[in-house]
N, C-alpha and C positions, 0 to 999 in steps of 0.2 A: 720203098721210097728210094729213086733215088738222087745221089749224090751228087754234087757239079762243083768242081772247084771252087774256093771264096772269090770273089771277083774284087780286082786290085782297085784302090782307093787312090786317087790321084792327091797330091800334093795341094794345098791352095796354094797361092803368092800370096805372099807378106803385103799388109795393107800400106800403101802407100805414107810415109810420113812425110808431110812437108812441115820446114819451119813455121811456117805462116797459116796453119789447119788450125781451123776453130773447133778441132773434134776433143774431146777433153780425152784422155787416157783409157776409162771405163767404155767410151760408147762407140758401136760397132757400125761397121758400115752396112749398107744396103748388101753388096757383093758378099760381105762375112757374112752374116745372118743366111742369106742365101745357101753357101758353101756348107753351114753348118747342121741345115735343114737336111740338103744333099747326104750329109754324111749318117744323120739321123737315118734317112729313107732306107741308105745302100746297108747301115747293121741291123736296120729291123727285115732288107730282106735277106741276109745275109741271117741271121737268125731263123726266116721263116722256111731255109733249106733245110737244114738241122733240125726244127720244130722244135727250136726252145726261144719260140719267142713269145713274150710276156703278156704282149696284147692277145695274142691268138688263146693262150692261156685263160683269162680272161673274158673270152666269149660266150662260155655255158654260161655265164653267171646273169647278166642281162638277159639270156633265152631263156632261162628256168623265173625268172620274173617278171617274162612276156608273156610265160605261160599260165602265170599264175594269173595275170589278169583275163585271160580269155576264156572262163565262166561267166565272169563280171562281161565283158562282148557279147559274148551269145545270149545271156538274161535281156541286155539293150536290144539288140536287134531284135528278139523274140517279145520285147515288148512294145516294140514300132510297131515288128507283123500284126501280132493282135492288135494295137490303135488302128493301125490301116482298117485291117477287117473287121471291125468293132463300127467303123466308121462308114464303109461301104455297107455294109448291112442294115443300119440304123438309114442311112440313104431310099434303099431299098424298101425296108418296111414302109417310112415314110411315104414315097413313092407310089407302094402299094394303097396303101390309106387313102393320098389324093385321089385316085382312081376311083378306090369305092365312094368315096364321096361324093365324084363327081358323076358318078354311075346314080346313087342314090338321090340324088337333085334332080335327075333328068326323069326319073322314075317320080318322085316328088312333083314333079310339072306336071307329069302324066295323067297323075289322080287329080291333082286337083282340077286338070279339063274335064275330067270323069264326072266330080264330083256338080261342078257347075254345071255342067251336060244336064245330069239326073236330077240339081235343083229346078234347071229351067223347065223340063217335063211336069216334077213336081207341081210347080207353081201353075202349070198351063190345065193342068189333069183337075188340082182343088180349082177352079174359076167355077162363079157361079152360073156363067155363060156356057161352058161346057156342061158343067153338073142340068142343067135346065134342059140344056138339048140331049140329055142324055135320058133325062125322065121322059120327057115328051115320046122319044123312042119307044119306049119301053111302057106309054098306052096312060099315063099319069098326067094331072092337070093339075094346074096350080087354085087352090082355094083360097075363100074370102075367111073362113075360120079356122083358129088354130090353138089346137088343147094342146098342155103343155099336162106330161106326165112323170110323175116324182118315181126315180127307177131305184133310188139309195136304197130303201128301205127292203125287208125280204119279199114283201108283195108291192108293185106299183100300184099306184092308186092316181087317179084325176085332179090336178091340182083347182084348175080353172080354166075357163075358155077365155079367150081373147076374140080379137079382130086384130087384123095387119098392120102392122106401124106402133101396136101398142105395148107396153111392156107386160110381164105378167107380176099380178099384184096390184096392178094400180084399177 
């Protein structure tokens, strides 16, 4: 460390008294207060040559209490990062999901043209206008009688004969 002469302290001037000053005895001028500050500054650095000055002394004490809170800081800011990424990810999945959803809708449309496709086939395939030209094909003609045969039982047997338009039973 070193050493540098104390650096000399100037003198202030005596504050001005006039007969006629409304300053009352105790209170200080602007210029004193000043000078007095000045003199503070010049023995605290004046002190800080030497290193015995009382503030510097002083300073581990606020650090060792700064320090103490910066587990308490790091738990805060480690528990932002996780909200952040707690929150981006939960984004994400979301995100994810919209997609499949909207993946599965469009497939959803899919079938059901599928579906209506294959009813309207359906529907054309049972017609009795089809089914008729179908028999015809295939060397069959339409008859004026028509027996109607009970199949429920283990042997069918002959219920009755009809004609066309009639019901059976009657």
């Amino acid at each position: 460390m070193t050493t540098t002469a104390p650096r000399p302290t100037r003198s202030r001037p005596a504050a001005p008294s006039t007969p006629g000053s409304t300053k009352t005895a105790g209170s200080k001028t602007a210029a004193t207060k000043a000078y007095d500050r000045r003199d503070r500054r010049l023995q605290r650095l004046a002190a800080m040559d030497t290193g015995t000055d009382p503030v510097l002394l002083r300073v581990g004490r606020p650090l060792r209490e700064r320090l103490a809170r910066v587990p308490f800081v790091i738990a805060v800011i480690a528990l932002l990062a996780f909200a952040t990424a707690s929150v981006l990810y939960l984004n994400t999945r979301s995100d994810q999901t919209g997609i499949q959803i909207s993946n599965s809708q469009e497939r959803s449309g899919e079938l059901r043209t599928d579906i209506e496709a294959l009813e309207r086939e359906v529907a054309q395939l049972d017609s009795l206008a089809r089914i008729a030209a179908e028999a015809t094909k295939l060397g069959m003609a339409p008859t004026d009688d028509v027996t109607v045969i009970d199949a429920s039982g283990p042997k069918p047997k002959v219920i009755e004969l009809t004609t066309p338009g009639q019901e059976p039973g009657q």
